[in-house]
N, C-alpha and C positions, 0 to 999 in steps of 0.2 A: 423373427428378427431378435438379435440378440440386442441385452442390457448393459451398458454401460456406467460402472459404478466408481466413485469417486471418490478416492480415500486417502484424507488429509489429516492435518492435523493444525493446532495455533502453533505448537511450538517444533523443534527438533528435538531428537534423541528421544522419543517416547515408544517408538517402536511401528513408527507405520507401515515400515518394510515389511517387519516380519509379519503384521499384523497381513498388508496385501497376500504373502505368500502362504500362509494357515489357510486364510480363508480360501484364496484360490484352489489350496492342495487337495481339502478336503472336499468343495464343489465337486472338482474334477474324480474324487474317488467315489463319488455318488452319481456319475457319469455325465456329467454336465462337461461340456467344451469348454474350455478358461484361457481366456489369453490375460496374462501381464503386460501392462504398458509401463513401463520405464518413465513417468515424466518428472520426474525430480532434475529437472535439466541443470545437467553441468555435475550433476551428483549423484551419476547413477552407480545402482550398488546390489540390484535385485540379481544379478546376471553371477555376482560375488558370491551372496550370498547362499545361492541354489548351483554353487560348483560349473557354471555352466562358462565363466567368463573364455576358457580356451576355444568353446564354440560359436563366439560372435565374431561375423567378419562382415556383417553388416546391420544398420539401426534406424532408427525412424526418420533420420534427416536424410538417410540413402531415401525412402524410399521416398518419399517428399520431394527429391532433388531429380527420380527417376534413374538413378544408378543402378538400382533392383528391383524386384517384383516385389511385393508384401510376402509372397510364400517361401522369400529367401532370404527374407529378415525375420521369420518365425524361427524360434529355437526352441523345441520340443523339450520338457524337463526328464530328469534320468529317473524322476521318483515317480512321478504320476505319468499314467497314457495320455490323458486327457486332459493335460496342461501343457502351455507353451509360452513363452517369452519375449516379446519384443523390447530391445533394451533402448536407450537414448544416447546421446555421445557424452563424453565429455566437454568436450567443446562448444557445444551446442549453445544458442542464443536466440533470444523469444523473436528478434526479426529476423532468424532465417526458417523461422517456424509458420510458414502461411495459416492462419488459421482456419480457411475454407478447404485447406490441400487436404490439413489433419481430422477434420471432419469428414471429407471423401474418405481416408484409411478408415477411420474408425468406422462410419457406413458400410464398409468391405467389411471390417472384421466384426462388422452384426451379421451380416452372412453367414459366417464361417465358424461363429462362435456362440455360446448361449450368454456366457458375461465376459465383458471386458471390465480387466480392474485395472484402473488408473493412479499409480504410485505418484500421487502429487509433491509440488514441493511444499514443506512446510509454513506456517505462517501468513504473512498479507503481503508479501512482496508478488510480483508481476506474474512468476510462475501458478500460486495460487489462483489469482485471479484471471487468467490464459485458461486455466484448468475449470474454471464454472462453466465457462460454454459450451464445453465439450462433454460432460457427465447429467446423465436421467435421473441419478439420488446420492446422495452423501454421504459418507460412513466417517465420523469424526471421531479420531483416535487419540486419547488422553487416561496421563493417569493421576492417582489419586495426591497427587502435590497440588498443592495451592496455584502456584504461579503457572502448572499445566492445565488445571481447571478453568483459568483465567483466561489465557490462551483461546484456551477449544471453546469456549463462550463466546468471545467476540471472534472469531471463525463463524459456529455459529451464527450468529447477528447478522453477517455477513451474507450467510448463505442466503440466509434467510429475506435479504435486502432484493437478493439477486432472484428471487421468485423461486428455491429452490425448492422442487415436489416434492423430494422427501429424504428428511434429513437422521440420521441414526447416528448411535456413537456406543464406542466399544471400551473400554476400562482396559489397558493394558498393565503389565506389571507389579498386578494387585498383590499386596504382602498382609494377612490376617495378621500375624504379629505386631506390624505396624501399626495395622489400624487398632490393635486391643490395649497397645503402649502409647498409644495418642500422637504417635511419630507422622501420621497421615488420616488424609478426612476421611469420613464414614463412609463405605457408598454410599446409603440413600443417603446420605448427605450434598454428598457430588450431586447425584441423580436427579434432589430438588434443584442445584442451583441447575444445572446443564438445561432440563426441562424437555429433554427430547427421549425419544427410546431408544433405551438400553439394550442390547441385542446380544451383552456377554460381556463376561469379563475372563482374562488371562492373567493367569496367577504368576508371580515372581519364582523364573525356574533357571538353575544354571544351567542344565541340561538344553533351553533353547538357544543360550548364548553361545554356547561351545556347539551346537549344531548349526550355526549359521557359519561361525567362523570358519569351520571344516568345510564349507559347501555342504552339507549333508542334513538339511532341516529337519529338528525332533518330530515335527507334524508326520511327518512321512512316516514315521512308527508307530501304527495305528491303536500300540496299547500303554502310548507315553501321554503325560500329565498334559502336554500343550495339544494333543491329538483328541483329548477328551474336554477340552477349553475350545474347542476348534466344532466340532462335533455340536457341542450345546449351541455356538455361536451360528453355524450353519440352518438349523433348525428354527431357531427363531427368524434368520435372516429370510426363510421361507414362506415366515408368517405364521411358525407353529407356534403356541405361549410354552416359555420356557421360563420355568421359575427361578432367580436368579439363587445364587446358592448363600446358605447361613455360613456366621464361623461359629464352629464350635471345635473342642480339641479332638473329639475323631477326623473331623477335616484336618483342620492341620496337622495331623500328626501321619494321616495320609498324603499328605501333599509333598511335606516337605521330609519324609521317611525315607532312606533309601533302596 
């Protein structure tokens, strides 16, 4: 039976989309089955983001409503074999969402799949909390700003109210400059206050941002800076010890070099 994984965040805009689609990319290029679930309801954007929106003509409420099968609302990604998509509508609303129905799908798509990641909605409003019933461990995504930190803490808290078995969190859009000009907090700084494990951090890259915009995710080029942020984070996510990385200027001067 497949894992079902739960990846939020306290706030928006910190990158939990892309954050879903890395990690799914690279599972899948290590041959594990990966479905994406779409539930940022009313906000989906994963289907956008990996080029795939002209191939959705059906979504989790079809299949909920019994309009389609579950294997016709999978969307296979153009990058990886062994990833696939199920996106959510726009329209969409937490009561036309049974949450015994999306439990049966998800049960089907343990079958079918070795993880499901679940692109939740940001925050503590009803999507989040919709979304605890339905995930086996947490991956909370924040980055090193104060008022994101704060955020993914009482998420967090949260999770952690709700009995959750096991809760992780990922550092997105880490900038060493930042942090060596005092513009942003230390990691282990973050890392004390968060108190959960670290499983990776993803460095601040424009190359991710202009590959989502294109549909065409930087992950997917297995020798670009967010594919080896991706990589390390996989590893640990395994249970392998991965040492989180220092700054010094031959890193950044690799990182941020063209």
């Amino acid at each position: 039976m497949g894992i079902c994984v739960g990846i939020t965040s306290g706030k928006g805009g910190v990158g939990k989309s892309s954050i879903s689609i890395g990690l799914g990319s690279v599972l899948a290029r290590k041959g594990y089955r990966v479905c994406l679930v779409d539930m940022d309801l009313g906000l989906k954007n994963l289907d956008i983001m990996m080029g795939l929106e002209n191939r959705v003509f059906y979504d989790m409420i079809d299949v909920a409503q019994g309009k389609c099968s579950l294997n016709q609302a999978l969307v296979k990604s153009k990058n990886e074999e062994n990833l696939w998509l199920i996106p959510v509508s726009k329209s969409v609303t937490l009561n036309r969402l049974n949450e015994e129905i999306i439990l049966n799908i998800l049960d089907e798509l343990k079958t079918k799949f070795d993880y499901i990641l679940l692109d939740t909605a940001a925050g503590i409003e009803s999507g989040f909390t919709y979304a605890t019933h339905l995930a086996d461990r947490f991956i909370v995504v924040t980055t090193l700003d104060q008022t994101s930190l704060q955020d993914a803490d009482r998420i967090i808290g949260l999770l952690m109210k709700e009995n959750a078995q096991k809760i992780q969190c990922i550092v997105n859009r880490m900038n060493p400059q930042y942090i060596s000009k005092g513009i942003s907090l230390k990691l282990m700084n973050a890392l004390e206050w968060l108190s959960v494990e670290c499983i990776g951090v993803v460095y601040e890259d424009e190359q991710i941002m202009k590959g989502y915009n294109h549909g065409h995710p930087s992950v997917s080029n297995e020798h670009s800076k967010a594919s080896e942020c991706f990589e390390s984070i996989v590893r640990a996510f395994e249970g392998e010890e991965v040492i989180l990385p220092k700054y010094h200027k031959s890193l950044l001067k690799r990182l941020f070099s063209s």
